[in-house]
Structure formats: structure tokens, C-alpha cells
C-alpha positions in Angstrom: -11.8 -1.7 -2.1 -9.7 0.5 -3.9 -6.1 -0.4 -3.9 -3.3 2.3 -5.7 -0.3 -0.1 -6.7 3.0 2.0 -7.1 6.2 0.9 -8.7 8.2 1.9 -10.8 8.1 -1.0 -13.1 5.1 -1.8 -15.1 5.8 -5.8 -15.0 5.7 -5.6 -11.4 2.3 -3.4 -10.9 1.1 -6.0 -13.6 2.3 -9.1 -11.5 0.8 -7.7 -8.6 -2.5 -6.6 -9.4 -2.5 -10.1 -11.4 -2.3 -12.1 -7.9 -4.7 -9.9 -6.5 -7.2 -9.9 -9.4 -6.9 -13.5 -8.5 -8.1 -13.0 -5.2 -10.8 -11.2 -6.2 -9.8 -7.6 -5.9 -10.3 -5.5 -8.9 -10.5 -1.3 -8.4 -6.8 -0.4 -9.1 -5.3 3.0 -9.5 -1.5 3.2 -10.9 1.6 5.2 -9.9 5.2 5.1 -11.6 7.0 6.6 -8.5 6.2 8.2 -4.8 5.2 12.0 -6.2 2.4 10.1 -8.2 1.7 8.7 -5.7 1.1 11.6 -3.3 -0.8 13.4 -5.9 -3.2 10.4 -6.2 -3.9 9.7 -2.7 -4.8 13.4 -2.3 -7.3 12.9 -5.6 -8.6 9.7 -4.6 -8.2 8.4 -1.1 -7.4 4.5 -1.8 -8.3 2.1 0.8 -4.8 0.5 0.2 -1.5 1.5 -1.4 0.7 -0.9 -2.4 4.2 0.9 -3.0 7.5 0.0 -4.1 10.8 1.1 -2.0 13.1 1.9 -4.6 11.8 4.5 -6.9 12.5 7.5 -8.8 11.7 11.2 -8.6 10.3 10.3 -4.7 11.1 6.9 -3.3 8.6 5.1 -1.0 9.8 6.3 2.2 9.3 9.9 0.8 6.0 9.1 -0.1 5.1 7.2 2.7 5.9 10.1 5.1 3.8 12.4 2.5 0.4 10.1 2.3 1.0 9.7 6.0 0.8 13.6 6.6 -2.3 13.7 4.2 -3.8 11.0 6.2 -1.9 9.5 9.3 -5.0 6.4 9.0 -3.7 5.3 5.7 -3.2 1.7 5.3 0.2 1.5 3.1 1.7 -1.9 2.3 5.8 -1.4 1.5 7.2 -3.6 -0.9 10.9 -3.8 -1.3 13.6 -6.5 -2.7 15.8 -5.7 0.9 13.6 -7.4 3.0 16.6 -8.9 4.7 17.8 -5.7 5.8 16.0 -5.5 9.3 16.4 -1.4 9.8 14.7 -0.7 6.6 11.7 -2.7 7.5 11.6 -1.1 11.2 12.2 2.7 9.5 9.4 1.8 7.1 7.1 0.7 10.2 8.0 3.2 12.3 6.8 5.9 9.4 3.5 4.1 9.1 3.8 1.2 7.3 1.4 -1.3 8.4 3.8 -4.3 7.1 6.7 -4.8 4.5 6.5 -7.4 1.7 9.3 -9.0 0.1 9.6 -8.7 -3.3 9.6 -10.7 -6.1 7.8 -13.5 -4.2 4.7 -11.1 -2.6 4.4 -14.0 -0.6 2.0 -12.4 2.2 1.0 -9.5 -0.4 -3.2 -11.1 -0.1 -3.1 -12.1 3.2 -2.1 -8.6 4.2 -4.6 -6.9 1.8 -7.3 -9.4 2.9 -6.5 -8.3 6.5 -6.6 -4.4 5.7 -9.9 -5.2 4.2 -11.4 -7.1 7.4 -9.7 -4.4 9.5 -11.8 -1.5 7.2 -14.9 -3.3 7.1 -14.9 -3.8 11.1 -14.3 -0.5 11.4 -17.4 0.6 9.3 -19.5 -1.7 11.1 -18.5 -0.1 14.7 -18.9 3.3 12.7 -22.5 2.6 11.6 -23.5 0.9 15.0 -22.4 4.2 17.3 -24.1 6.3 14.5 -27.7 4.1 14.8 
């Protein structure tokens, strides 16, 4: 699985793709902010991004709406230090999100990768059965 982690800090794409590392997860691509990260997910079609909120040059709602348009099936996990700020996390879902993660903690950051996984590799096991 190939997972593009986007933030705007290096210590936090480090911490991140640490704890996933950890669970076994190891194809990374890196972004610094959201037009990056457009510009990769048109080169090379992640399974996952992992994006910040809060960036420069395109924030992550920009570039949420963006990889959305490239591909309205993308599988984009929102990570963002307002998590107590209900309307940002429904805006965020309602543009395609498929869940926002609090940060620093990433508490639920590899249980929601592990799910997008399962959720992929179901879907390429019904794919291959209708094809056979």
C-alpha cells in the first residue's frame, strides 16, 4: 500500500510514517503542502493520503477538493490539531474525507489506515471474482 503523508512539518511526516512503519507499512511518498500534494497524486495514485489541515501555498481542504476531482474514490485521511471544532471535521467529510485524525496524538491514525487497507483489498477481491 502506498500511502503519501503531507504536512508541512518534517517532524510530523517523520512521527507519522514512524507509527505506521511500526505497523508494518512501509511505501511512503512525501509532500510539504496541498499543491504537492495534487501534483503527486496525479504522478502516482497513492492508495492513501495522509494530509495535514493547516498548510501553506494550498491547505488541505484545497487539496482535498483537488485530489477529490482527480479522483472522487480517493481514500484521504485529514489530520488537523482542531479536532474539537465540529464544523471543520463535517466540511472536511462532506468534501471527501473518509475520517479526521486528531493531531498530535494520531490516536486512530492505524486503525484507520488498516481499515482503508481491508476496504481496498475487499474491493480487489470482488474486482477479480466478477472478472473470472
Amino acid at each position: 500500500m502506498r500511502i503519501l503523508v503531507v504536512d508541512d512539518s518534517f517532524f510530523m511526516r517523520r512521527i507519522i510514517m514512524k507509527m505506521l512503519c511500526e505497523a508494518g507499512y512501509i511505501d511512503f511518498l512525501e509532500a510539504e503542502n496541498g499543491q504537492k500534494a495534487t501534483e503527486m497524486y496525479k504522478s502516482y495514485r497513492p492508495n492513501l493520503v495522509i494530509m495535514d489541515l493547516n498548510m501553506p501555498e494550498l491547505d488541505g481542504l484545497g487539496a482535498l477538493k483537488k485530489i477529490m476531482n482527480i479522483n472522487p474514490l480517493a481514500k484521504v485521511l485529514m489530520c488537523t490539531s482542531m479536532g474539537g471544532q465540529k464544523y471543520i471535521a463535517d466540511e472536511l467529510m462532506n468534501d471527501g474525507a473518509e475520517q479526521v485524525i486528531e493531531k498530535p496524538y494520531f490516536q486512530d491514525l492505524v486503525m484507520a489506515v488498516n481499515r482503508v487497507e481491508k476496504e481496498q483489498r475487499e474491493e480487489l477481491q470482488r474486482l477479480k471474482s466478477f472478472v473470472q
